[in-house]
C-alpha positions in Angstrom: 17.5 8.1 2.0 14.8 6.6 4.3 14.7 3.1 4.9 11.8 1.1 4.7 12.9 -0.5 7.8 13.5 2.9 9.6 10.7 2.2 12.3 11.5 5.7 13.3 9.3 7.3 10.6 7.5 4.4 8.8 5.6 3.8 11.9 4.5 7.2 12.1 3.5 7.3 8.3 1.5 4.1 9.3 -0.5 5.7 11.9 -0.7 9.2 9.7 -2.0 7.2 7.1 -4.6 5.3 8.7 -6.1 8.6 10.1 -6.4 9.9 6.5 -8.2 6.8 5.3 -10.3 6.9 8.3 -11.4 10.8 7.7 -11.7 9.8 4.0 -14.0 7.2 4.9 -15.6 9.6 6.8 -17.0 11.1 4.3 -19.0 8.7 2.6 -22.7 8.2 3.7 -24.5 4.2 3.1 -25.3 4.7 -0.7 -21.6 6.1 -1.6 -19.7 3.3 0.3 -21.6 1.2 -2.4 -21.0 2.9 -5.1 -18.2 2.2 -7.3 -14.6 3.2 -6.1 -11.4 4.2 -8.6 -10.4 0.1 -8.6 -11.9 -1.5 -11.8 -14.6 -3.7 -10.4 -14.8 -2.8 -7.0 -16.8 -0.4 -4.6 -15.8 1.3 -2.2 -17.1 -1.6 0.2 -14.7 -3.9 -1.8 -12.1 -1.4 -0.7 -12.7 -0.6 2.5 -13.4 -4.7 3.2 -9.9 -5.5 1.3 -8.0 -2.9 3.5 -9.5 -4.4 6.7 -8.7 -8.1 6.1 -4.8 -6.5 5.3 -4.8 -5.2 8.5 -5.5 -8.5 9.9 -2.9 -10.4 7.7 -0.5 -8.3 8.8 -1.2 -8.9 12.7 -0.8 -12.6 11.7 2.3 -11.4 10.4 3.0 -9.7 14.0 2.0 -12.9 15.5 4.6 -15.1 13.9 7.2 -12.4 14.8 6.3 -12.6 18.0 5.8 -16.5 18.6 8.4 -17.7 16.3 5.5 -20.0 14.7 4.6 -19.3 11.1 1.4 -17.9 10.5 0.7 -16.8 7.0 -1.1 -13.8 5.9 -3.4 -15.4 4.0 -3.7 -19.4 3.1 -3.9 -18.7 -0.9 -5.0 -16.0 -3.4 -8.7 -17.8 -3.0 -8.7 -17.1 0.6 -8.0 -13.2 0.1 -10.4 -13.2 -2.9 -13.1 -14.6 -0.7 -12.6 -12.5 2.4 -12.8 -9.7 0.4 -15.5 -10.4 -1.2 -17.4 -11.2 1.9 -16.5 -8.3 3.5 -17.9 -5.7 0.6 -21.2 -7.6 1.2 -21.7 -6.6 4.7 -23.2 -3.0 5.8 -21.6 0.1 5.7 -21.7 0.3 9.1 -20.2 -2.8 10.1 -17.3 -1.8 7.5 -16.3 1.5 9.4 -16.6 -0.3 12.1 -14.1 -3.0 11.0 -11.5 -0.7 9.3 -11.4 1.1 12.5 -10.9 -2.1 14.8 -8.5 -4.1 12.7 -6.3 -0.6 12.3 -6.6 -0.5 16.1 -5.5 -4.3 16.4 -3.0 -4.2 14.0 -1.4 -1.0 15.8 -0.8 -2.7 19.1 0.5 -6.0 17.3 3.1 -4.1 16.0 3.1 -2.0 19.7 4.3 -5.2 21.7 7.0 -6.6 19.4 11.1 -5.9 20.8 14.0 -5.1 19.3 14.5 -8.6 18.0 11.2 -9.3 16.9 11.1 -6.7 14.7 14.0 -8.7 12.7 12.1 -11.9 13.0 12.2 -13.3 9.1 8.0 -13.4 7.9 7.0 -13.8 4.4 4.8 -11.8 2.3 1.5 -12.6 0.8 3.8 -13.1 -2.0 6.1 -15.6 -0.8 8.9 -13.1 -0.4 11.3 -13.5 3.2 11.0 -10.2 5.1 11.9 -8.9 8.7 8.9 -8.3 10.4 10.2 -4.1 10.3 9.1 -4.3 6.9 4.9 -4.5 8.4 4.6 -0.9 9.0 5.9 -0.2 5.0 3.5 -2.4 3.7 0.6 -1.0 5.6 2.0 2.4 4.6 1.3 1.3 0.9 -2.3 0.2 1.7 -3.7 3.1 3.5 -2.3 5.7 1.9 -3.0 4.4 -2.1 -6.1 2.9 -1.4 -7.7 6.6 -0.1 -6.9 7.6 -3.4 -9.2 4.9 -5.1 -11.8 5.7 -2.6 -12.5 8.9 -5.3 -13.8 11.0 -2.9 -10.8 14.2 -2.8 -7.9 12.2 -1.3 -5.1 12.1 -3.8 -0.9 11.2 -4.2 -0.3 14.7 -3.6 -1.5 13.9 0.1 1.2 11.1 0.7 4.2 12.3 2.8 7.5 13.3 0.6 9.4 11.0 2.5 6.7 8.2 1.4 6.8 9.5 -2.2 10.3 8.7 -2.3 10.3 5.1 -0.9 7.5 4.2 -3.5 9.4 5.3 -6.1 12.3 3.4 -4.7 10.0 -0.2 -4.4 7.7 0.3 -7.5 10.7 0.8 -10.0 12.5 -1.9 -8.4 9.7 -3.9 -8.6 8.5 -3.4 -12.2 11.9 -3.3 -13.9 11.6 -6.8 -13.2 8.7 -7.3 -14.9 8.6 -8.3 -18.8 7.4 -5.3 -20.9 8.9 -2.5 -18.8 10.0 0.3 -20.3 13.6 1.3 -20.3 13.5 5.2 -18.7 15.1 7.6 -16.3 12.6 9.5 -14.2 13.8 13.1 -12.9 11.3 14.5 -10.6 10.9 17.9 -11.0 11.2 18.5 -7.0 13.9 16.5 -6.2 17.7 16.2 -6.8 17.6 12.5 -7.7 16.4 10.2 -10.5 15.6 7.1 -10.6 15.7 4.3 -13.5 12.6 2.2 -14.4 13.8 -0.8 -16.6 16.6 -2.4 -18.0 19.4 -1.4 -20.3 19.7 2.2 -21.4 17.0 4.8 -20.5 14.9 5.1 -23.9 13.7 9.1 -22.7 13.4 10.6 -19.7 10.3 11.9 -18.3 10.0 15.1 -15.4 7.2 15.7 -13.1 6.8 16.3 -9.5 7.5 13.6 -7.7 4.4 12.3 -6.0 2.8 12.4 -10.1 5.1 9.8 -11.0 4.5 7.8 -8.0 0.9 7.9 -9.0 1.4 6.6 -12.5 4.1 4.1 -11.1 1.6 2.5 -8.7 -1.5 3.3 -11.3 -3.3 6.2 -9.7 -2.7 8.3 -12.1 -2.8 8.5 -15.9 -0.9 10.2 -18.8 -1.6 9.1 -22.3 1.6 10.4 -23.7 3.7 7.8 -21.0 4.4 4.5 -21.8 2.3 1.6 -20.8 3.9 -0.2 -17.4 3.2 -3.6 -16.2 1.0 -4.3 -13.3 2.5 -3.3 -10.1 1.2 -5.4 -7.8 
């Protein structure tokens, strides 16, 4: 299975993805981009600002790969908060324009880094030690699910099979960490593998096509008769 440190195909998802977003942005005229978006008490500006400040934090990301001198993705939680929240007040116009530029810095960032930067040790927002190969993933996640909460006809069943798979690799590693998870095997109806999402023995087993599970793992989709997860991210 794919690595999420196979630059060989997660930098291509990164740039596929970031065209998708862009023609889902697209889409929207002044009034929609204010409107309200998929993400409980956001609009789509909120989005569209939030996904333009990542691109940023990851260059700085980039940037301490490249110099060897640490340079966070973002000082604290406040900082993100606020830049997002700046950025969903200004105009729709200067948000296209922003998601567009920051994508395009971001891409040539990543562009000028060798061999042995891309192994340089960086940190996530969340504190966690990472090779700097691990950028183009986490942009992958960004561009990809947050067209979906745009809510204008981009979906999970867009996202690339080999993407599918590597979310449901991180999201049940990640939430089977988490207290309240619940103990189950998922068997994707399109694939040959399961995976396990808790601790302990598998209470049931549920089967779906693969890119419907990533969507309830990562909360884009719902199904009443499924468990409650924890929160992701």
């Amino acid at each position: 299975m794919t690595s999420r440190h196979d630059l060989g195909v997660t930098v291509p998802w990164m740039r596929e993805g970031t065209e998708h977003l862009l023609r889902t942005v697209d889409k929207l005229d002044d009034d929609a981009v204010l409107a309200a978006s998929r993400l409980p008490g956001w609009t789509r500006a909120h989005v569209i600002g939030h996904v333009a400040r990542n691109a940023e934090a990851l260059a700085r990301l980039a940037t301490w790969a490249r110099t060897g001198v640490e340079t966070p993705m973002y000082t604290d939680s406040a900082q993100r908060a606020e830049e997002i929240e700046e950025s969903a007040s200004k105009s729709p116009a200067s948000l296209r324009d922003e998601l567009t530029s920051t994508a395009d810095g971001l891409a040539e960032a990543l562009d000028g880094l060798t061999a042995d930067q891309w192994q340089a040790q960086v940190r996530s927002a969340l504190g966690r030690a990472i090779p700097a190969a691990e950028i183009p993933w986490m942009r992958i996640r960004e561009v990809w699910l947050h067209a979906v909460d745009l809510g204008v006809g981009a979906s999970v069943a867009d996202l690339p099979s080999g993407v599918v798979d590597l979310l449901l690799d991180d999201v049940t590693s990640a939430l089977s960490r988490k207290d309240g998870c619940p103990a189950l095997t998922l068997a994707p109806a399109d694939r040959d593998s399961t995976w396990r999402l808790g601790a302990g023995d598998a209470e049931s087993r549920i089967t779906a096509p693969a890119f419907e599970l990533a969507g309830w793992l990562t909360g884009r989709t719902r199904h009443e008769d499924w468990p409650a997860l924890p929160i992701w991210l």
